[in-house]
Structures are given as structure tokens and as C-alpha cells.
C-alpha positions as CSV (number, residue, x, y, z in Angstrom):
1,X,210.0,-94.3,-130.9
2,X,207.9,-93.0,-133.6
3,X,204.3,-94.5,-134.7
4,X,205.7,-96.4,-137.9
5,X,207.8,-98.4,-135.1
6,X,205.0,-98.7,-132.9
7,X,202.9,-100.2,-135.9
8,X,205.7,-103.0,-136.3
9,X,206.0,-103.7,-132.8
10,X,202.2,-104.2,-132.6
11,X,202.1,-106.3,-136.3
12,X,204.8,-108.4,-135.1
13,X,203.1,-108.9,-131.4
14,X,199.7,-110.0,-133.2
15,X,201.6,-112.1,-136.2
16,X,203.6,-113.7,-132.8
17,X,200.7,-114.8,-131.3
18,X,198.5,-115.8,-134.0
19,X,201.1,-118.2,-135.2
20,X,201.8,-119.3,-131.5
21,X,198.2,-120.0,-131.0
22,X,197.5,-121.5,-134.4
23,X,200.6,-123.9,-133.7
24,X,198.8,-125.1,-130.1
25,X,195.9,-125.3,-131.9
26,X,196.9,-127.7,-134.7
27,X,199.0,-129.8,-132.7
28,X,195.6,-130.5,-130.1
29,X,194.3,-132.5,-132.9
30,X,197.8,-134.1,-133.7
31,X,198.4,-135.5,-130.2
32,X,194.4,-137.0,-130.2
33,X,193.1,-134.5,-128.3
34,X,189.9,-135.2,-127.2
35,X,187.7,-133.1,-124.8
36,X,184.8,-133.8,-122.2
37,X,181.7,-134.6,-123.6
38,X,180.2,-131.7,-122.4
39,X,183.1,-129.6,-124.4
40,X,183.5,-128.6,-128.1
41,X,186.3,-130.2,-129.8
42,X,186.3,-127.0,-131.8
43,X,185.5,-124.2,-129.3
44,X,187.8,-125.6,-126.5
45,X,191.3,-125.7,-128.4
46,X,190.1,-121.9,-129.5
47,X,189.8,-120.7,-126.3
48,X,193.4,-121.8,-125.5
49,X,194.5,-120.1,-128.9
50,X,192.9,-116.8,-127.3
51,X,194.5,-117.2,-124.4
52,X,198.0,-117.5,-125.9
53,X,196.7,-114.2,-128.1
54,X,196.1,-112.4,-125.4
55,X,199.1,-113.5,-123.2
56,X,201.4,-112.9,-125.6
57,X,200.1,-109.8,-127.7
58,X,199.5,-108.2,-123.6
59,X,203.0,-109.1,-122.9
60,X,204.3,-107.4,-126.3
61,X,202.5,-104.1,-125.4
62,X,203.5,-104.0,-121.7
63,X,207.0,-104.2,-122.7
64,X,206.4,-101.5,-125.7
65,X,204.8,-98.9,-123.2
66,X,207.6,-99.5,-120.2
67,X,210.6,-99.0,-122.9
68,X,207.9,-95.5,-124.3
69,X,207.9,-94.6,-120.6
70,X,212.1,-95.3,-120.2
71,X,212.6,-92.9,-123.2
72,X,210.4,-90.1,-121.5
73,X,211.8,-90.3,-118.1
74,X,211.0,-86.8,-116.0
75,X,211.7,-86.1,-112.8
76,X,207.9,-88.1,-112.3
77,X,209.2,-90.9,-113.2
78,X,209.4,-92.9,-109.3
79,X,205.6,-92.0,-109.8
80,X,204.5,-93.3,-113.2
81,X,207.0,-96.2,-112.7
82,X,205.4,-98.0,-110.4
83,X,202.0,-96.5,-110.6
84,X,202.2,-97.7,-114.1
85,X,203.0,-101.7,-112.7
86,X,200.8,-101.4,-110.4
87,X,198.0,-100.8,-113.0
88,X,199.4,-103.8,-114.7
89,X,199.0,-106.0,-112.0
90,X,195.2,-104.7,-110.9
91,X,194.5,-105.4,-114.6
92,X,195.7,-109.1,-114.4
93,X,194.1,-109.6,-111.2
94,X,190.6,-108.5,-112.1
95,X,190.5,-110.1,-115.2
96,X,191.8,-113.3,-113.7
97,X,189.5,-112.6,-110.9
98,X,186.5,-112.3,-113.1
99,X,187.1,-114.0,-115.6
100,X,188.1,-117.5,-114.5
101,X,185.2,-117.1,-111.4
102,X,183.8,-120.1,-111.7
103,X,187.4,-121.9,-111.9
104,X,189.7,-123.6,-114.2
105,X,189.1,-127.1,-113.7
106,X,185.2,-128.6,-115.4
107,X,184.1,-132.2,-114.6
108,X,182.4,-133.8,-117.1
109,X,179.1,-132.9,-116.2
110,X,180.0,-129.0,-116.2
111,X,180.7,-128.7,-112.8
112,X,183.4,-126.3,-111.5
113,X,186.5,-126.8,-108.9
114,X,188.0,-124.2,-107.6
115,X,190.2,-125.3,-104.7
116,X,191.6,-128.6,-103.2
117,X,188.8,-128.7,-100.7
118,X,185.9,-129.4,-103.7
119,X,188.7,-131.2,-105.7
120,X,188.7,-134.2,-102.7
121,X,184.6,-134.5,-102.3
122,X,184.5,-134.7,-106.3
123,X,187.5,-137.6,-106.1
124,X,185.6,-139.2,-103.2
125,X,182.1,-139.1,-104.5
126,X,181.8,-142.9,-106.3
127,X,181.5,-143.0,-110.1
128,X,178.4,-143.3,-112.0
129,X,179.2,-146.0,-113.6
130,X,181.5,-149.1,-113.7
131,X,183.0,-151.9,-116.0
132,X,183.7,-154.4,-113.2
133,X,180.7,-156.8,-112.1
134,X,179.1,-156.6,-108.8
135,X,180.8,-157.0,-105.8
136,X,180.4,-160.5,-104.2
137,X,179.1,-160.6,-100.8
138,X,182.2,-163.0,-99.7
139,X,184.9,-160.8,-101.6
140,X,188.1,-161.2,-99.8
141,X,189.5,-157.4,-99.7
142,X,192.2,-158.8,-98.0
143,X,193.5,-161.5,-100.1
144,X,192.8,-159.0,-103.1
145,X,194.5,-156.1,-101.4
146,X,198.0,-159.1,-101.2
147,X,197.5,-159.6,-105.2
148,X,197.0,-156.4,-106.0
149,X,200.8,-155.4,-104.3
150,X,202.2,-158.5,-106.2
151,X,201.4,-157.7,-109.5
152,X,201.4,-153.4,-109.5
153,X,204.4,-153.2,-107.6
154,X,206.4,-155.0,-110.0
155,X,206.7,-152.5,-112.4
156,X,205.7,-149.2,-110.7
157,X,204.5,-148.6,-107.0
158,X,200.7,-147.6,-106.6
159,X,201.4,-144.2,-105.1
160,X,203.2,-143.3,-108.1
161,X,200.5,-143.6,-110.4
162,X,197.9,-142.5,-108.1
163,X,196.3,-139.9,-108.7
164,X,196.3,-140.7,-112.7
165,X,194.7,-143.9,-111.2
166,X,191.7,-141.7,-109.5
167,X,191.0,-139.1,-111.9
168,X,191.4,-140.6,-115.3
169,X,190.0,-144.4,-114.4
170,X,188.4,-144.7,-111.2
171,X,186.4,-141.8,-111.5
172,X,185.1,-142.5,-114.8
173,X,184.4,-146.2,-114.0
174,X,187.1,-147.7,-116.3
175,X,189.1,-149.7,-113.3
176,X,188.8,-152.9,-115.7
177,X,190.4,-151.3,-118.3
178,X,193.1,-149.9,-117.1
179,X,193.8,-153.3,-115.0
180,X,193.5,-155.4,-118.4
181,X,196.6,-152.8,-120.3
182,X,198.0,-153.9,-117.4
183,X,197.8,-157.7,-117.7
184,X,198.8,-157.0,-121.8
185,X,202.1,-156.0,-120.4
186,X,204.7,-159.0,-121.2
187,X,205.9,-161.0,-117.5
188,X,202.7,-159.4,-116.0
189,X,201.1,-163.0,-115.1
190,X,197.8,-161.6,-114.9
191,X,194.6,-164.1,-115.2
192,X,190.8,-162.9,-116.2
193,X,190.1,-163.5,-113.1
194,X,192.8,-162.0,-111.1
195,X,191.6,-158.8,-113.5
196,X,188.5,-158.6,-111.8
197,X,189.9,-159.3,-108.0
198,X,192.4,-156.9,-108.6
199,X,190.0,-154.3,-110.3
200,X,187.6,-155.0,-107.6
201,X,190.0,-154.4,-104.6
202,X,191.3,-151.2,-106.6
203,X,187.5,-149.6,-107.3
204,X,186.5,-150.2,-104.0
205,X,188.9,-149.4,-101.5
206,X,192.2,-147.6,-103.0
């Protein structure tokens, strides 16, 4: 493979993944994509472009050098074979490693989770705020707990649309929302206050 090839590979592995990035990149801002207050709208869709870029332009040279090393084969080639792959997969793992230290997953207030452990105390922790009214001191969980399996469970069961339910509402204090799409829904039979005893029951003990 001469070095005019080699140029093409490498054009077409940038061109690749420039237009694969671009293409995520656009479509973020098709599908209303909106990021955590504490996140750039700009800055976080490109640093998804750069990591499509650098997957896929990596990829493109990987497989470029292991099809230059299959054309050179010597009677070294069990040694730079998988010494080659091993380098590879040190590469991947320190740059993961380092890279992504402080984790993958940001709350809103620029905290970091990096296993399920810290994912659990940040789902139990209560939110900050709330758009439900104070509980009332005679509030029967109970009787809340029997309309709240009435009028979920006819259309999905809770467990199915749990953990949506936790990090998307609960956790950002918008149980009353979500509870009042709910009572839009035609044959949902839902009252304003049935809202609140349901949103109640659903904020403070599911």
C-alpha cells in the first residue's frame, strides 16, 4: 500500500467522521435537545461530535495499520500481531481510564456518578424542590397508595415506568406534572384533587 493510498484512507476516515459527527450534531437540535443547566447547549453536542471523530477516524487507522502489518508478514509476525492489539487495547484503556475519571454521568449541579452504589444515594437524596403542596399532617398514604394503583395501572404498570419516574420527575421535583399529562390522557378519570393525592403518595413514598 503506497502513501497516495494511505492519503485516501486517512481523507476518507476524517471526511467519515466529520460528516457522521456533524449529522449527530444537527439532529441534537432537531429532536429539542436540551442540556442541564449547568451544560452548554453548544459545547455538549461538540463534545459528542469529537467523540464520534475520534471513534471512527481511530477505528479507520487501526484497520489501515493491521491490513500494513498483514501485507509485511515475517516470520515476527506472532510477535507484532498481538503485541500490536495489545497496544491497542492499553491505549483505549488509559484514555478511557483517564479521560472519563470523574465519570460519564453529571447531575445537574455538576456532580459526578461513577458506579450504581453513588447512582442509588443521588436517587434517594429528596429533591430540592417540589410542585406539589405541603404534605397534610392527616394524609392517608394508604387510601392514596389504593388510587394511585387504580388509575396508573390502567394504562402501564408503575414498575415499568419507574425509573423514568425517579430520574426525570421525582428527582427534579416535577411529580405534579407528570401526574397532570397523566390525567390529560382521554378515559383517565382523574380529578384536581386526585392529582395532588396521587402526586403526593408518588413524591413521598414510591
Amino acid at each position: 500500500m503506497d502513501n497516495k493510498s494511505n492519503g485516501k484512507l486517512i481523507a476518507l476516515a476524517i471526511g467519515g467522521a466529520v460528516l457522521m459527527g456533524t449529522l449527530f450534531f444537527l439532529v441534537s437540535f432537531l429532536t429539542g435537545y436540551s442540556p442541564a443547566p449547568n451544560h452548554s447547549a453548544i459545547l455538549t453536542p461538540l463534545r459528542s461530535f469529537m467523540g464520534w471523530f475520534l471513534l471512527i477516524f481511530c477505528a479507520s487507522l487501526i484497520i489501515m495499520g493491521l491490513g500494513k502489518m498483514s501485507g509485511a508478514i515475517s516470520d515476527k509476525w506472532f510477535l507484532s500481531f498481538p503485541l500490536s492489539i495489545f497496544v491497542i487495547v492499553m491505549v483505549m484503556f488509559f484514555s478511557l481510564r483517564f479521560y472519563w475519571e470523574k465519570g460519564r454521568t453529571t447531575t445537574v449541579d455538576g456532580q459526578y456518578i461513577r458506579s450504581v452504589e453513588q447512582l442509588n444515594d443521588f436517587l434517594n437524596k429528596p429533591a430540592a424542590t417540589s410542585d406539589l403542596p405541603p404534605v397534610p399532617a392527616d394524609f392517608d398514604f394508604a387510601a392514596a397508595e389504593k388510587l394511585t394503583d387504580a388509575k396508573c395501572n390502567k394504562c402501564h404498570t408503575l414498575g415499568s415506568v419507574a425509573d423514568l419516574f425517579r430520574t426525570k420527575y421525582k428527582k427534579t421535583g416535577q411529580v405534579k406534572l407528570i401526574v397532570e399529562r397523566m390525567q390529560g390522557f382521554p378515559g383517565a378519570n382523574i380529578s384536581d384533587d386526585e392529582v395532588i393525592e396521587i402526586g403526593t403518595w408518588l413524591q413521598e413514598k414510591y
